[in-house]
C-alpha positions in Angstrom: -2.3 12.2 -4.5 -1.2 10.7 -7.7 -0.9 6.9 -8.1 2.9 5.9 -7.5 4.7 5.3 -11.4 3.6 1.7 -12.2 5.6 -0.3 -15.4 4.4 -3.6 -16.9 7.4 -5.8 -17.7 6.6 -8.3 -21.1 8.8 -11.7 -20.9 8.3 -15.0 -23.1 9.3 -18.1 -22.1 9.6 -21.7 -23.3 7.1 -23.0 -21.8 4.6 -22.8 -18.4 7.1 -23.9 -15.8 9.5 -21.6 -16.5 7.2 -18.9 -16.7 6.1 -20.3 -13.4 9.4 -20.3 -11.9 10.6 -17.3 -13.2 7.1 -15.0 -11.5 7.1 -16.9 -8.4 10.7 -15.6 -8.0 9.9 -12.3 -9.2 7.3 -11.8 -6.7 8.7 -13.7 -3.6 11.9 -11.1 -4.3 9.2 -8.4 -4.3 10.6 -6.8 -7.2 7.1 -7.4 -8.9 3.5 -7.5 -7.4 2.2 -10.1 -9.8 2.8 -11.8 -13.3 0.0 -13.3 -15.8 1.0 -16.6 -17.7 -0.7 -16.3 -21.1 -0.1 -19.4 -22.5 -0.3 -20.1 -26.6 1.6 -17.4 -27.9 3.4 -17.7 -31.3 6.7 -16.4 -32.0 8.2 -16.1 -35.0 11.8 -14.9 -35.7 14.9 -14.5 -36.9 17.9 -16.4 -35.4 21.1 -18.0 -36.7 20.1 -17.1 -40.1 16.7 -18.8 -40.5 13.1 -17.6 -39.4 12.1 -19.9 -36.4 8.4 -20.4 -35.3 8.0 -21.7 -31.4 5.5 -22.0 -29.2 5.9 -19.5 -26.1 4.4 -18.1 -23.2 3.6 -14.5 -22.6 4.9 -13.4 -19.3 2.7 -10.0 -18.0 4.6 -8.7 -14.6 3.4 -5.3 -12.9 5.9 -3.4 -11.3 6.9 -0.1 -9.5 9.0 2.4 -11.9 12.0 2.7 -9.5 12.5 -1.4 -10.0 12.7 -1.8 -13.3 16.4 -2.3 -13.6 16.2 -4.7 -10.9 13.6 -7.0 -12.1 15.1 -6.6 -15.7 18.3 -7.7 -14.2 16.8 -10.4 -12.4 14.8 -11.6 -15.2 17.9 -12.5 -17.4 19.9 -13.8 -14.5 17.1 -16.8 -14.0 16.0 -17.1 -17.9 16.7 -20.2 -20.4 17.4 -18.1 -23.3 20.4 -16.5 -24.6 19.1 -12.9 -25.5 15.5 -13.1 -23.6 12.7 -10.8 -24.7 12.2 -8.2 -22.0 10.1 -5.0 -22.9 9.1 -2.8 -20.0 6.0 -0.4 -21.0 4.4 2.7 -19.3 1.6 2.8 -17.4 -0.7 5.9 -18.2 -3.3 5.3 -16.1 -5.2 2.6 -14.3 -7.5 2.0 -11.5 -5.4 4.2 -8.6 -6.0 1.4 -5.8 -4.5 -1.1 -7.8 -1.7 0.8 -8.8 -0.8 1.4 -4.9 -1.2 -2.0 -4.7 1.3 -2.8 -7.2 3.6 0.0 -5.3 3.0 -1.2 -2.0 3.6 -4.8 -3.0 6.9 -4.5 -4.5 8.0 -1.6 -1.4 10.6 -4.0 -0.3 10.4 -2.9 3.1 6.4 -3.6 3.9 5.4 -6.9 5.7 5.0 -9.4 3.2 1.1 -10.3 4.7 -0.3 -6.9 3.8 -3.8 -8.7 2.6 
C-alpha cells in the first residue's frame, strides 16, 4: 500500500512566538502533524516601493494532501502579516511510516493520544 499524499506547508514569521503560536494552533486543530521553527532566516524584498531586509522565522509544517486548503486558510486567518508567505510543496517520497504518521495525525477523526 502506498504512503497516503503528504504536503509540506513553508510559512515565515516575525519572529519565534508567532511561529510558536501559529504551529501550536495548527497542530492542536489537527490540520498539521508537526511544524519546525528555523529560526535566523533572512528575507529580503520588495514592498511599498523599497527593498526591505528583516529578520524571520522559517515555519516547516507537514500535512496530509486533502488539508491543504484548510491549513492554508487557517494560516492567514491567525498571521501578523498582510500578504503572508505560504508555499505548499510535494512530497515525492519519504520514509512510508512517517508519512502515515503525518496522515494519521492530521485524520481529524483519530483519538488525539495515538502515541
Amino acid at each position: 500500500m502506498d504512503a497516503p499524499e503528504t504536503r509540506v506547508v513553508l510559512v515565515t514569521v516575525g519572529d519565534k512566538d508567532s511561529g510558536l503560536f501559529l504551529v501550536r494552533k495548527v497542530v492542536e486543530e489537527r490540520i498539521a502533524a508537526c511544524g519546525n521553527l528555523l529560526p535566523g532566516v533572512t528575507s529580503v524584498f520588495e514592498w511599498d516601493g523599497s527593498i526591505q531586509e528583516e529578520g524571520e522565522v522559517l515555519l516547516v509544517l507537514k500535512t496530509s494532501a486533502d488539508l491543504v486548503s484548510q491549513l492554508v486558510d487557517r494560516i492567514v486567518e491567525l498571521h501578523t502579516y498582510d500578504v503572508p508567505e505560504v508555499v505548499v510543496l510535494g512530497v515525492e517520497g519519504g520514509y512510508e511510516p512517517y508519512l502515515k504518521w503525518v496522515h494519521e495525525q492530521t485524520n481529524q477523526e483519530s483519538c488525539h493520544d495515538q502515541k
